[in-house]
DOLOPA-292591 format. One line per 10 residues: number of its first residue (from 0); for each residue z, x, y of N, C-alpha, C, O. Coordinates in nm, 4 decimals. Layout:
// residues N
NUM	Z:X:Y:Z:X:Y:Z:X:Y:Z:X:Y | ...
//
This chain:
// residues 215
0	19.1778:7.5024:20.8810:19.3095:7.4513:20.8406:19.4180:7.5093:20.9314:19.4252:7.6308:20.9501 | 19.4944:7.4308:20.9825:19.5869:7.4676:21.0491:19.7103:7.5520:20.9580:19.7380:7.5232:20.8415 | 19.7781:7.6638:21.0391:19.8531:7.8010:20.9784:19.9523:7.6233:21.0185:19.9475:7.5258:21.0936 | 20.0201:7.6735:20.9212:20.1981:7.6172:20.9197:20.2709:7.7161:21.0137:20.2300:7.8241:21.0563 | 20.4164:7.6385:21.0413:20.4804:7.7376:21.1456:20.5913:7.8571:21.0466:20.6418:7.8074:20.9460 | 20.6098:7.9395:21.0635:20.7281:8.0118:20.9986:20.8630:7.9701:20.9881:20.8691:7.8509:21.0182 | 20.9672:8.0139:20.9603:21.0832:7.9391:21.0099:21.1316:8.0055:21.1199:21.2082:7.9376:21.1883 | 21.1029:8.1586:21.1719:21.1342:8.1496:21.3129:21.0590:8.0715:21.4217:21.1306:8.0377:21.5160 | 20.9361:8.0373:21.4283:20.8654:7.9444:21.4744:20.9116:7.8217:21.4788:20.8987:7.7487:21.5770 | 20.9942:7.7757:21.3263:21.0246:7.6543:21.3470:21.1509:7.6228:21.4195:21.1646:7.5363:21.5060
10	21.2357:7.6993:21.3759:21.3522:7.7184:21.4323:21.3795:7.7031:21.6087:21.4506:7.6277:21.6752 | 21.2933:7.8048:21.6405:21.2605:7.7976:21.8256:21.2023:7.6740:21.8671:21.2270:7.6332:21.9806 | 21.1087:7.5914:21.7701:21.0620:7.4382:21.8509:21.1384:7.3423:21.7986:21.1094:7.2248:21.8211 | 21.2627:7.3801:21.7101:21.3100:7.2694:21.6671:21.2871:7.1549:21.5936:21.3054:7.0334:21.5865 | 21.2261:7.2769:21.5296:21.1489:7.1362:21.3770:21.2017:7.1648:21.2711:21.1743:7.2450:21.1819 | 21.3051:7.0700:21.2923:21.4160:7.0746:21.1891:21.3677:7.0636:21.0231:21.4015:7.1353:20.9290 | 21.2734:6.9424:21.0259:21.1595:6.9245:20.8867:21.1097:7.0466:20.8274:21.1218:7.0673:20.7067 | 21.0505:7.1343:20.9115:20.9796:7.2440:20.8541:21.0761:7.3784:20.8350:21.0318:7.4783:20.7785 | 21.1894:7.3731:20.8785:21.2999:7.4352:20.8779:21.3927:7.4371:20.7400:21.4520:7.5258:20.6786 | 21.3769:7.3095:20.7248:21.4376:7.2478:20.5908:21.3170:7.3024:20.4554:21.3286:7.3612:20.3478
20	21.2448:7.2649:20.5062:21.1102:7.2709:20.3522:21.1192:7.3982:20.3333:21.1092:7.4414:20.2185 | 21.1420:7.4932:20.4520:21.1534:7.6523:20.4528:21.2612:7.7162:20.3382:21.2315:7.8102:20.2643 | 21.3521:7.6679:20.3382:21.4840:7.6860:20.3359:21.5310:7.6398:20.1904:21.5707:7.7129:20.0997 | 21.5168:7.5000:20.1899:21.5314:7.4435:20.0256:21.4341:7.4451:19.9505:21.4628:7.4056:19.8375 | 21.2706:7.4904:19.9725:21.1896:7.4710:19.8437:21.1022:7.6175:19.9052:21.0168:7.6240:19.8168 | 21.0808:7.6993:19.9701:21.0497:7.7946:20.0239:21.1506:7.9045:19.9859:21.1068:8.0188:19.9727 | 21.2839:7.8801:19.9669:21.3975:8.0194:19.9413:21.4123:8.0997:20.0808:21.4653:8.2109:20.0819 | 21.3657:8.0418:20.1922:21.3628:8.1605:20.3088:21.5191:8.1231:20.3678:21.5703:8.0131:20.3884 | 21.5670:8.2457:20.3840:21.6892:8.2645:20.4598:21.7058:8.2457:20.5631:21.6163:8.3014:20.6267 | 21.7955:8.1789:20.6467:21.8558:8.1377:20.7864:21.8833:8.2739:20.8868:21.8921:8.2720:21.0096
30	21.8968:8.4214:20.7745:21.9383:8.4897:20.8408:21.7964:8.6248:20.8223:21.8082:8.7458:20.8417 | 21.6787:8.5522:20.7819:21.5544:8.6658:20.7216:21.5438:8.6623:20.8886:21.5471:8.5674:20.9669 | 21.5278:8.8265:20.9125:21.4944:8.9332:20.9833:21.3603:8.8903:20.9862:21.3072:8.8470:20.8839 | 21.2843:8.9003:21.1227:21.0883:8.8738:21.1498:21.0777:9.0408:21.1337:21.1645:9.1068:21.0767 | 20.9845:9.0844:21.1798:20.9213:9.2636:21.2259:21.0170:9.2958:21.3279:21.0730:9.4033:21.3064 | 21.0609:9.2236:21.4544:21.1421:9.2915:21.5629:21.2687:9.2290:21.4992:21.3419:9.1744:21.5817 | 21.3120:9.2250:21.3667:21.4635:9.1934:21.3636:21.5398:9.0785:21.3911:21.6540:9.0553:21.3512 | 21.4382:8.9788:21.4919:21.4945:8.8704:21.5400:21.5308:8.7638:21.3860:21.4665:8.7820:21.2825 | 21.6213:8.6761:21.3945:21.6600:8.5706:21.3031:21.6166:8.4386:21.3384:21.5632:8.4102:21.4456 | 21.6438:8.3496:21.2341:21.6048:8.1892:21.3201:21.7414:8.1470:21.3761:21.7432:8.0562:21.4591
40	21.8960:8.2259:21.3239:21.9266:8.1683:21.4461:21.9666:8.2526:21.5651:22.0689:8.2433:21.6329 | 21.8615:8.3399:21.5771:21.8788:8.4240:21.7383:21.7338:8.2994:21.7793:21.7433:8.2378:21.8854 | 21.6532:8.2829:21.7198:21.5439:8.1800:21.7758:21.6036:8.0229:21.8171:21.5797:7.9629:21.9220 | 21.6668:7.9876:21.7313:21.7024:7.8095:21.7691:21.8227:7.8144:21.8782:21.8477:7.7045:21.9277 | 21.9077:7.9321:21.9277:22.0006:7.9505:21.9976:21.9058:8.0054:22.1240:21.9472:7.9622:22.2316 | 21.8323:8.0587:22.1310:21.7378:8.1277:22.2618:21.6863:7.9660:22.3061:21.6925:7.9484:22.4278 | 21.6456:7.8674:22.2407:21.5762:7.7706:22.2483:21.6708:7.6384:22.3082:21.6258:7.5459:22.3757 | 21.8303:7.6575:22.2595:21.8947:7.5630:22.2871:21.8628:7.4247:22.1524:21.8902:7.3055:22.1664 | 21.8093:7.4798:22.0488:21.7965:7.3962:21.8907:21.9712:7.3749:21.8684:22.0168:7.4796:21.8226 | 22.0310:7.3165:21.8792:22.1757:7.3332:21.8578:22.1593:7.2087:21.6877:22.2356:7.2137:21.5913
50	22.0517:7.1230:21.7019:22.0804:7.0732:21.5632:22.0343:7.1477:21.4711:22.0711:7.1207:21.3568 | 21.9314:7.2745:21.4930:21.8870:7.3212:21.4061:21.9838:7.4198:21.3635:21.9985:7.4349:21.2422 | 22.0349:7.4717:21.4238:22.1041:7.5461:21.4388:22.2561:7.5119:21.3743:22.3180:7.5911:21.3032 | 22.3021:7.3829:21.4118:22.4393:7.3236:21.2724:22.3491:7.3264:21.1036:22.4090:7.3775:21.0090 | 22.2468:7.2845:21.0880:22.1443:7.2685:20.9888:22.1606:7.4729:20.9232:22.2212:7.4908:20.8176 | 22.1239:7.5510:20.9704:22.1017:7.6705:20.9740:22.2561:7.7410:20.9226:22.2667:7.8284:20.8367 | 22.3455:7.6911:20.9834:22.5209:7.7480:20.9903:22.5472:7.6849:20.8573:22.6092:7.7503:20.7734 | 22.5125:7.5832:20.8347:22.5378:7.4670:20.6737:22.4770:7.5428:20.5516:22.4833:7.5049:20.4347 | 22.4152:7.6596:20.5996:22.3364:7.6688:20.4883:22.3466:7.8459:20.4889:22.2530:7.9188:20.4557 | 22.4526:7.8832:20.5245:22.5028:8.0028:20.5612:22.4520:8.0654:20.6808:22.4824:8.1840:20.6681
60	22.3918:8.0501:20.7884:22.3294:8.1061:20.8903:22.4856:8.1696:20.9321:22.5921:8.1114:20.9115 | 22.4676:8.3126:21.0001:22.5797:8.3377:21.0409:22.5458:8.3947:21.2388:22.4537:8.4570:21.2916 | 22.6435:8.3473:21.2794:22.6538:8.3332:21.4028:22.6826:8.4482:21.5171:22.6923:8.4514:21.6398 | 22.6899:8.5314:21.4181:22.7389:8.6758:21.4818:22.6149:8.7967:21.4129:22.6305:8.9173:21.3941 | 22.4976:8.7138:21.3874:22.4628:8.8816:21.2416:22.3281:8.8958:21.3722:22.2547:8.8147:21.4288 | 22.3479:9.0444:21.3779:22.2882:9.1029:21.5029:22.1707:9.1852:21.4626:22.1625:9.2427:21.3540 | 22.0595:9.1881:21.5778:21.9246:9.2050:21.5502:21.9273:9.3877:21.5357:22.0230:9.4544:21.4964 | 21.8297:9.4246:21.5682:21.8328:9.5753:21.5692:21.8712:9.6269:21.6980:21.8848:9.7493:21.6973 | 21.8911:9.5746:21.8003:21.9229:9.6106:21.8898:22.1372:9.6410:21.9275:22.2154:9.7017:22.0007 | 22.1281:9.5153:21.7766:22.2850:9.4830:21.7867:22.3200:9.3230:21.8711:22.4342:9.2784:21.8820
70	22.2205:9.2676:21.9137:22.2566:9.1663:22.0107:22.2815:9.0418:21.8796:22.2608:9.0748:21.7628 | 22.3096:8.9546:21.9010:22.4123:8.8350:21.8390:22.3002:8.7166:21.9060:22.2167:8.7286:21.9956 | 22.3351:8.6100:21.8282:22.2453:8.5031:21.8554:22.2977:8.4801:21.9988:22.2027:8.4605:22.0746 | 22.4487:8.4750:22.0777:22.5219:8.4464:22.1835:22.4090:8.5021:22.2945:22.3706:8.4171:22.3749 | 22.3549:8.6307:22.3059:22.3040:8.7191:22.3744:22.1476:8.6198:22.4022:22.0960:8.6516:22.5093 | 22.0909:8.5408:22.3469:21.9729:8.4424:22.3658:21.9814:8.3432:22.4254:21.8816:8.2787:22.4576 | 22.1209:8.3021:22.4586:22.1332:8.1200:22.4788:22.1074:8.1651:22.6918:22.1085:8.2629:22.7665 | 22.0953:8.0712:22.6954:21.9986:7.9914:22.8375:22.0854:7.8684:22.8853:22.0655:7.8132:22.9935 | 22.1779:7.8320:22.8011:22.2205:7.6997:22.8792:22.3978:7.7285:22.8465:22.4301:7.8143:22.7643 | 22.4864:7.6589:22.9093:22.6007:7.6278:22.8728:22.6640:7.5804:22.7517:22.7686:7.6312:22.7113
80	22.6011:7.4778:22.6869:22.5994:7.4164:22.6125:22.6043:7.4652:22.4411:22.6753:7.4354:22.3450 | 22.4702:7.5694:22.4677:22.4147:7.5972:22.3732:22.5420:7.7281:22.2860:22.5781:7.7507:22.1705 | 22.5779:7.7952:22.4496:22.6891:7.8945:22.4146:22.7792:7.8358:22.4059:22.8539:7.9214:22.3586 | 22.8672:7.7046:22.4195:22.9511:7.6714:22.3409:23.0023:7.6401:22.2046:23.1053:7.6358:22.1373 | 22.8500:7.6172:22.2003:22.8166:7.5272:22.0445:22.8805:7.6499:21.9290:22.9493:7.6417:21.8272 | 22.8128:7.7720:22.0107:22.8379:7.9151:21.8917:22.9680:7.9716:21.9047:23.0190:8.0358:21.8129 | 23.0424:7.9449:22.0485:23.1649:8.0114:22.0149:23.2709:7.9160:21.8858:23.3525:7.9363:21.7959 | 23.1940:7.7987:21.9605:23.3072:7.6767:21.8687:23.2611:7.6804:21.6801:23.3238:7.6310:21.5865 | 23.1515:7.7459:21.6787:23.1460:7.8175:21.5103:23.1373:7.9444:21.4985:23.0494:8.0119:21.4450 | 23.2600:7.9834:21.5662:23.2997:8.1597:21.5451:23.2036:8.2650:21.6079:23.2100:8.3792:21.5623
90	23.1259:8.2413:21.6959:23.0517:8.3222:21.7738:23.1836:8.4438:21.8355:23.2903:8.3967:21.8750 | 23.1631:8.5822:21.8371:23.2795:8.6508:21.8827:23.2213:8.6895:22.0655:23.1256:8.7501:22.1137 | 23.3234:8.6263:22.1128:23.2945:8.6873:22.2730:23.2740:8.8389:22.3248:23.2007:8.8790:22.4152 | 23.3554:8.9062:22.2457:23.3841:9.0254:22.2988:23.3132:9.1806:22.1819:23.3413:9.2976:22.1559 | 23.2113:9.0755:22.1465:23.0898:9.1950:22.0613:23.0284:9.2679:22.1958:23.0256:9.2292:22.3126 | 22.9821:9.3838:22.1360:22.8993:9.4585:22.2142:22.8077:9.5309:22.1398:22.8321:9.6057:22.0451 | 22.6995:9.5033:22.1898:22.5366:9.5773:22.1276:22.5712:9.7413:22.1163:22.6747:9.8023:22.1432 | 22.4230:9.7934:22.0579:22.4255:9.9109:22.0193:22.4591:10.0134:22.1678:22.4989:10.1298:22.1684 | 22.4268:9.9229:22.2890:22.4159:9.9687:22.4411:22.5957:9.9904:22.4960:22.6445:10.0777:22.5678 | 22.6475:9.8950:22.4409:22.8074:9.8900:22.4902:22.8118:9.7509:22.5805:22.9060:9.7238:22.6549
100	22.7042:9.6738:22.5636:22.6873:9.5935:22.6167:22.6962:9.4863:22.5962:22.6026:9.4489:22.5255 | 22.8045:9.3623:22.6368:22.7986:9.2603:22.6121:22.7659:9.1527:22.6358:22.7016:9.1404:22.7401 | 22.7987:8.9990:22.5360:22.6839:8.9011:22.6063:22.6926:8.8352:22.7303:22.5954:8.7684:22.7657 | 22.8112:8.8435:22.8167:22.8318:8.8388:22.9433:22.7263:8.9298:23.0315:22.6364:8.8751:23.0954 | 22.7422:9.0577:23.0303:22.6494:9.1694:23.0647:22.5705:9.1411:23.0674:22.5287:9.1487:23.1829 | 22.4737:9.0879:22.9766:22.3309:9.0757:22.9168:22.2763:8.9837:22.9801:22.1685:8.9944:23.0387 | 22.3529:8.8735:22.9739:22.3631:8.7595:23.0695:22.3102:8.7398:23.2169:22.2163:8.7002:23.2860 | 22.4357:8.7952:23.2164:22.4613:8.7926:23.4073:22.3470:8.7813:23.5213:22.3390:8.7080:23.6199 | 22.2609:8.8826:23.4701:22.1693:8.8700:23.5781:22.0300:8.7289:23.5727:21.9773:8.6556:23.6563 | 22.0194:8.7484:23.4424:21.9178:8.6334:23.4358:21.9616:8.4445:23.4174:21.8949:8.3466:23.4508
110	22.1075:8.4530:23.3472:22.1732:8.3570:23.3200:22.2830:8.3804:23.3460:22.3636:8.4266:23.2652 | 22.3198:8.3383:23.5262:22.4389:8.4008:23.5579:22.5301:8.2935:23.5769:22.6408:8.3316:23.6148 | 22.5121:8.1218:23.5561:22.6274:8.0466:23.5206:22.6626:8.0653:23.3557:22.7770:8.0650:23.3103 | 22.5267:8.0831:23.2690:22.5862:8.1301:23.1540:22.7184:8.2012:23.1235:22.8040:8.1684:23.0413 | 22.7159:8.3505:23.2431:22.7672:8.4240:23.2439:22.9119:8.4049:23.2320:22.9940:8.4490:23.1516 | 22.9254:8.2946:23.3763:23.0371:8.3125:23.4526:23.1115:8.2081:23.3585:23.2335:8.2238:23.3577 | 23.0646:8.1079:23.2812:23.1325:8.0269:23.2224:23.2185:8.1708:23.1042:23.3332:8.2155:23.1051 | 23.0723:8.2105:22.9987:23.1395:8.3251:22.8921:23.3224:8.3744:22.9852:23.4425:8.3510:22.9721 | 23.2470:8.4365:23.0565:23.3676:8.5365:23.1503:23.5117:8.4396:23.1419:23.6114:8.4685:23.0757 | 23.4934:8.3172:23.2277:23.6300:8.2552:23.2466:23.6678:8.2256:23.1161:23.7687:8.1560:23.1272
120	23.6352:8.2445:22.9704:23.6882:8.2345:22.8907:23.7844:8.3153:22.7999:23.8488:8.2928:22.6975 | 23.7581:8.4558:22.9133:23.7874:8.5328:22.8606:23.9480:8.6063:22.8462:23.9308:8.6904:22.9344 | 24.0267:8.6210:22.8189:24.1998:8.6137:22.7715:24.2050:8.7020:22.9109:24.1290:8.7882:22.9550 | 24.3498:8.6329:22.9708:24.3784:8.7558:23.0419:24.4107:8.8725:23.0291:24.4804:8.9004:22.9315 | 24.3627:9.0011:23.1424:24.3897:9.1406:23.0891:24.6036:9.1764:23.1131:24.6656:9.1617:23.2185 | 24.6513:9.2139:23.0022:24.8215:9.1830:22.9915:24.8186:9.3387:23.1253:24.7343:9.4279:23.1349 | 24.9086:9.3222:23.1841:24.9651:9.4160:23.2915:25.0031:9.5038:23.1637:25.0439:9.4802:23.0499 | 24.9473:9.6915:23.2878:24.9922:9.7928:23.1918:25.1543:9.8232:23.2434:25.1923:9.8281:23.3604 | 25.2393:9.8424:23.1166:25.3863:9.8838:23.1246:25.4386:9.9800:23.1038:25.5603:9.9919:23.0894 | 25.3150:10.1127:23.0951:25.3896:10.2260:23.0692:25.4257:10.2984:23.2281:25.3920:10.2495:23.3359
130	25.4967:10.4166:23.2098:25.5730:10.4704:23.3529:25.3979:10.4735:23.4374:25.2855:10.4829:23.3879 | 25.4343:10.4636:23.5484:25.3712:10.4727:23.6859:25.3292:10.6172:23.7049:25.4238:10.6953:23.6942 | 25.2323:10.6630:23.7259:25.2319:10.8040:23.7694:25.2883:10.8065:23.9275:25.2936:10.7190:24.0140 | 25.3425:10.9991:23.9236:25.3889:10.9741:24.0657:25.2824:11.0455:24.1786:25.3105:11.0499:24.2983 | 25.2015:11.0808:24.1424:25.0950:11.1510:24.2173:25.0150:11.0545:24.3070:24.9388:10.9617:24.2796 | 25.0717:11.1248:24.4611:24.9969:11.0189:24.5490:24.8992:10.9911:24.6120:24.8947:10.9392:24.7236 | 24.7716:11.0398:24.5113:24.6017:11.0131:24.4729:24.5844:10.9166:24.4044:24.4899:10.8445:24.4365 | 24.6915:10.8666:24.2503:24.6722:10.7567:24.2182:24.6849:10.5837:24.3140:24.7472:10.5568:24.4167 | 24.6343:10.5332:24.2631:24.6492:10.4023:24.3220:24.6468:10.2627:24.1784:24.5532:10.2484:24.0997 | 24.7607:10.1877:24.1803:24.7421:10.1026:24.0781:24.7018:9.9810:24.1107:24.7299:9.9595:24.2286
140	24.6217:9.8464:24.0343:24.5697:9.7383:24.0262:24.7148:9.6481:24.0919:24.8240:9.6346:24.0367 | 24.6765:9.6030:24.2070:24.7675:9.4807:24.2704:24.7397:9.3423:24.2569:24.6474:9.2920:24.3209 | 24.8043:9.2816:24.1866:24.7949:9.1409:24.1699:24.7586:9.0655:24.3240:24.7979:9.1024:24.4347 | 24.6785:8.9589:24.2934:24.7126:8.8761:24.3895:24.7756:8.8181:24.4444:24.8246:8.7363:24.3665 | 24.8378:8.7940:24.6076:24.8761:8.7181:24.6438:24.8685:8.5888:24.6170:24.7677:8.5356:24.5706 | 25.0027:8.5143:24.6518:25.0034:8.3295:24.6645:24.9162:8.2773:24.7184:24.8576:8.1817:24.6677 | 24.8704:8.3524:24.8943:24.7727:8.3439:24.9787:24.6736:8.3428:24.9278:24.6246:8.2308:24.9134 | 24.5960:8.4592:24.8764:24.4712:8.4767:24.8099:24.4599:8.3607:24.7236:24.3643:8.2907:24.7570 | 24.5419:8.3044:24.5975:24.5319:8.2473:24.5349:24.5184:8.0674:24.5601:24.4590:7.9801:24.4969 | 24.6028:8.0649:24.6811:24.5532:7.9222:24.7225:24.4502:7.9532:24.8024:24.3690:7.8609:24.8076
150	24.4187:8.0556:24.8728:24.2472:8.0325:24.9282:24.1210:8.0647:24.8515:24.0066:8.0706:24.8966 | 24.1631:8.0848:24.7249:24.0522:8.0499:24.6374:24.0651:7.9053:24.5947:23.9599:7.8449:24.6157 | 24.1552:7.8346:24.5444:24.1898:7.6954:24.5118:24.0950:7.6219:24.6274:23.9953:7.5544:24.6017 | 24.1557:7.6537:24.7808:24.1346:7.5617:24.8530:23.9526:7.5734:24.8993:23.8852:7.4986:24.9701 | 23.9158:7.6983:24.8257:23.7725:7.7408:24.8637:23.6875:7.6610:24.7830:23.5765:7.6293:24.8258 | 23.7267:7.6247:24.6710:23.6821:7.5407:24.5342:23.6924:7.4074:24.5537:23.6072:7.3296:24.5107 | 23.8189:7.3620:24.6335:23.7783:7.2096:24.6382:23.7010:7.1644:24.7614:23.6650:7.0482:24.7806 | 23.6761:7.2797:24.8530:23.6707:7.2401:24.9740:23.4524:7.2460:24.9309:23.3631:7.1817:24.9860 | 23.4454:7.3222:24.8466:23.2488:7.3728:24.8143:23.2550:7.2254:24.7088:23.1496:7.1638:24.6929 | 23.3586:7.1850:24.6532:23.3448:7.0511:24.5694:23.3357:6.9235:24.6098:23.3224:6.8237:24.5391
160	23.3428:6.9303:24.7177:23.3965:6.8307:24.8058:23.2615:6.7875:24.9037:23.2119:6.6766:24.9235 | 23.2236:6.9241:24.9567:23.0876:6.9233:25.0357:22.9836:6.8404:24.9707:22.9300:6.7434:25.0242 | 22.9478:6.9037:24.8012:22.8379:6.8561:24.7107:22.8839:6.7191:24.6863:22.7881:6.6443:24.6665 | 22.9735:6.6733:24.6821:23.0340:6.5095:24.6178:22.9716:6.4486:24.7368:22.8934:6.3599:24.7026 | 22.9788:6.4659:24.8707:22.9943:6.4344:25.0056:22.8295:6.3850:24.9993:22.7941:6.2774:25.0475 | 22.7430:6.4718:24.9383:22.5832:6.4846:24.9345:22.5176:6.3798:24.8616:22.4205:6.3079:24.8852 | 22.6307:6.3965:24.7275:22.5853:6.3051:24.6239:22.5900:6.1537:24.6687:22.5231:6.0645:24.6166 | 22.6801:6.1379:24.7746:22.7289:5.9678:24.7720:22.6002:5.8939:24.8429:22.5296:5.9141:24.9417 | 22.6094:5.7983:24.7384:22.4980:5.6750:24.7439:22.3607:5.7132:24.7051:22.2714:5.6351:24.7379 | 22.3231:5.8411:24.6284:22.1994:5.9039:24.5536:22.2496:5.8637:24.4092:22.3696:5.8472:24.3871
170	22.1390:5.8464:24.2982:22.1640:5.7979:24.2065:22.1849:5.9367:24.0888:22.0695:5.9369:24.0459 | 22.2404:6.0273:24.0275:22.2361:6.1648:24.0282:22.2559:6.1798:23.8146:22.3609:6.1462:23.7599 | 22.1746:6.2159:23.7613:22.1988:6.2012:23.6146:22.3017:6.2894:23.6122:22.3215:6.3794:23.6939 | 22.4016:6.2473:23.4662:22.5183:6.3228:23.4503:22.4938:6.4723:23.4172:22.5879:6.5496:23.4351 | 22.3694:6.5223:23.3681:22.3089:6.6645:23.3912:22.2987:6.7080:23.5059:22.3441:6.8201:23.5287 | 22.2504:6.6493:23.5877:22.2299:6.7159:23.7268:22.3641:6.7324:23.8311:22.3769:6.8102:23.9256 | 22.4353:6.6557:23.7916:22.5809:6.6994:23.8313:22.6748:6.7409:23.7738:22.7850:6.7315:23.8278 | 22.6578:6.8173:23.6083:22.6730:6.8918:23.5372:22.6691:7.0189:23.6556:22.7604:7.0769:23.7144 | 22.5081:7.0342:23.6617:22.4598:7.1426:23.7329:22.4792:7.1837:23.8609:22.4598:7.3001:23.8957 | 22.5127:7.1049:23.9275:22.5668:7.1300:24.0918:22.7468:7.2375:24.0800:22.7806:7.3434:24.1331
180	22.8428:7.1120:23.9560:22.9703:7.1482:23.9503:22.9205:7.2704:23.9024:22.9295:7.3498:23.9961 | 22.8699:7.3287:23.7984:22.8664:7.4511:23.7534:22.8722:7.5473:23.8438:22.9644:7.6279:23.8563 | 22.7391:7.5380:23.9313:22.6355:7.6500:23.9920:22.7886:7.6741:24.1288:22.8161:7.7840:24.1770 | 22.8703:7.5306:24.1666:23.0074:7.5697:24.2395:23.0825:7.6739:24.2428:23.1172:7.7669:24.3157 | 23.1025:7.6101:24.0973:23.2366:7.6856:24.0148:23.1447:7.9041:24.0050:23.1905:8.0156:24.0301 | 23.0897:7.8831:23.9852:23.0025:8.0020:23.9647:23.0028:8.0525:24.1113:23.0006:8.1755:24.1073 | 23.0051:8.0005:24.2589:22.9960:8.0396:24.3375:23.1146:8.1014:24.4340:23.1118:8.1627:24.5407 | 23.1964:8.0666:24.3663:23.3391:8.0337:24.3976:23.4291:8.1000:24.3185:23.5406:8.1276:24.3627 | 23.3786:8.1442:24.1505:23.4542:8.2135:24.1056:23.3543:8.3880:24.1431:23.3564:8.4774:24.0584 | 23.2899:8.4024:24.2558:23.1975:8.5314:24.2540:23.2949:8.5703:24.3769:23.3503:8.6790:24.3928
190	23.3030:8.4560:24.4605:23.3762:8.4627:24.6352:23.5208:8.4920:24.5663:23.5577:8.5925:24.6271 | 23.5942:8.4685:24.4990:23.7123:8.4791:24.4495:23.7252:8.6320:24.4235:23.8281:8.6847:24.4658 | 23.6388:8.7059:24.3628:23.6238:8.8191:24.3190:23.6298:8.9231:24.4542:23.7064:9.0126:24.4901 | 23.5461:8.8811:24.4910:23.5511:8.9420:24.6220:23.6662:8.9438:24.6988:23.7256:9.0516:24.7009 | 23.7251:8.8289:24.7787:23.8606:8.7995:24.7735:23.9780:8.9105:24.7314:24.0510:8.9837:24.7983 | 23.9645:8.8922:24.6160:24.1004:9.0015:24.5556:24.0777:9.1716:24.5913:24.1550:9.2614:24.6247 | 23.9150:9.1632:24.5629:23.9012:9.3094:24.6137:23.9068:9.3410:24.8071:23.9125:9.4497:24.8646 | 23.9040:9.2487:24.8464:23.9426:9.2857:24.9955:24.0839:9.3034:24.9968:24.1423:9.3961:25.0530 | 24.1458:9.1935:24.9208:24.2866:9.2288:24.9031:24.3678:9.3434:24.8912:24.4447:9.3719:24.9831 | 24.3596:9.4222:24.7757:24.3439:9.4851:24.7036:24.3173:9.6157:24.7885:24.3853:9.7165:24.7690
200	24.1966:9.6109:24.9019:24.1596:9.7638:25.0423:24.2941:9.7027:25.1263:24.3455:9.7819:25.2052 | 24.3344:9.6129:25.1189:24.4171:9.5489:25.2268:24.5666:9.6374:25.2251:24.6437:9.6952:25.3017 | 24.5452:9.5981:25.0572:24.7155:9.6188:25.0321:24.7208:9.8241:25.0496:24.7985:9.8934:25.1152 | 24.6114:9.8621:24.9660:24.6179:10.0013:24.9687:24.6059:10.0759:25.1363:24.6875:10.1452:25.1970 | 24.5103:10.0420:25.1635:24.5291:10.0835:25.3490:24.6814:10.0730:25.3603:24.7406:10.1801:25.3735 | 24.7714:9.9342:25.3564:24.8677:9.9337:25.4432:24.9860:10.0552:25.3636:25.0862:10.1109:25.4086 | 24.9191:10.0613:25.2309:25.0263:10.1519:25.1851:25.0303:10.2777:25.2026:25.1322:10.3411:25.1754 | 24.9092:10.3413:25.2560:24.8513:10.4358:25.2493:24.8985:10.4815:25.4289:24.9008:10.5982:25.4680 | 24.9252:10.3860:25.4985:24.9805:10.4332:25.6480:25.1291:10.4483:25.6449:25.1943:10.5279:25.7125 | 25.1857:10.3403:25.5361:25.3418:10.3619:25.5441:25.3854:10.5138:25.5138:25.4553:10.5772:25.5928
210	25.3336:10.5713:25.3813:25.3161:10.6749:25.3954:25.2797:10.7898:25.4439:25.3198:10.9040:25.4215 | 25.1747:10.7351:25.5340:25.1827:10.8577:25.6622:25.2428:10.8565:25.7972:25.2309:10.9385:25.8882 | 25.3394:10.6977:25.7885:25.4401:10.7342:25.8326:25.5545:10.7904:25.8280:25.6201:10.8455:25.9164 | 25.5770:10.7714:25.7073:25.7077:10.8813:25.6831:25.6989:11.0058:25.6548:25.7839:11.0908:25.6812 | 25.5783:11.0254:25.5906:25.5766:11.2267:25.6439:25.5863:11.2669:25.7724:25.5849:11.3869:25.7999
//
């Protein structure tokens, strides 16, 4: 006789049916803990189940309740999509595991458009306004230039422009050019980074000679 699936089992293949039977005539919880702590919805979010997963939230699944490690269902997802689905039902961006680590962090290396999408969502950091120290070892965070800032613009349309250039007259599903714009934007917001930090040796060098010119 074939074993039935569990509901973390079901949850991860997206069998919404056996998910349900679990749930309304079974009594099993959306948020029951397996042996390693995992939930069904750290499973249907690792999987990209996003219907199982509205199904799961309907029935109290909560979107933030973290395994033993501390990680959040956010910390599983694999696609773009899937991490939108959870911020747009209160998924919190700016949790951090038992490590100090967040789901950007966690991310990054294995799912690093994941990443970079999380990141650009993230509020800007407000300029600090208290007095300046005067000690001239410190060095403070310099905004970017206009320059810098239109040669990231113009770096973005110009890598957008190349791939459009590729695409013309190939027949290209709206996923797969989902995936090109992404993997761009991801390439472009990494070169950008870089960018400011050359900036940034640019501006301090030159400040750093004015001052040893006037001693």
């Amino acid at each position: 006789m074939k074993q039935q699936k569990n509901i973390w089992v079901a949850a991860g293949d997206g069998d919404l049916e056996r998910v349900r039977e679990l749930i309304e005539h079974q009594g099993d919880s959306p948020n029951a803990r397996d042996p390693f702590t995992y939930t069904p919805m750290h499973a249907a979010a690792s999987y990209g189940q996003r219907h199982v997963l509205q199904y799961l939230i309907g029935c109290g699944g909560d979107v933030n309740i973290a395994d033993g490690d501390g990680d959040t269902p956010l910390y599983t997802v694999e696609d773009i999509e899937t991490a939108q689905f959870l911020l747009d039902h209160g998924a919190l961006l700016n949790h951090t595991n038992h490590e100090g680590i967040s789901a950007i962090e966690h991310l990054s290396e294995e799912f690093p458009q994941v990443a970079a999408y999380l990141e650009a969502l993230l509020p800007p950091v407000s300029a600090d306004t208290s007095p300046l120290p005067t000690s001239d070892h410190v060095t403070t965070s310099i905004p970017p230039s206009q320059h810098t800032q239109n040669a990231a613009s113009e770096l973005l349309t110009n890598n957008l422009m190349e791939q459009i250039q590729h695409l013309d007259g190939s027949s290209m599903s709206e996923e797969q050019l989902r995936q090109i714009v992404t993997a761009t934007v991801f390439e472009t917001f990494t070169r950008g980074q870089e960018m400011q930090q050359e900036h940034e040796t640019r501006e301090v060098d030159e400040n750093s000679d004015k001052r040893t010119r006037l001693e």
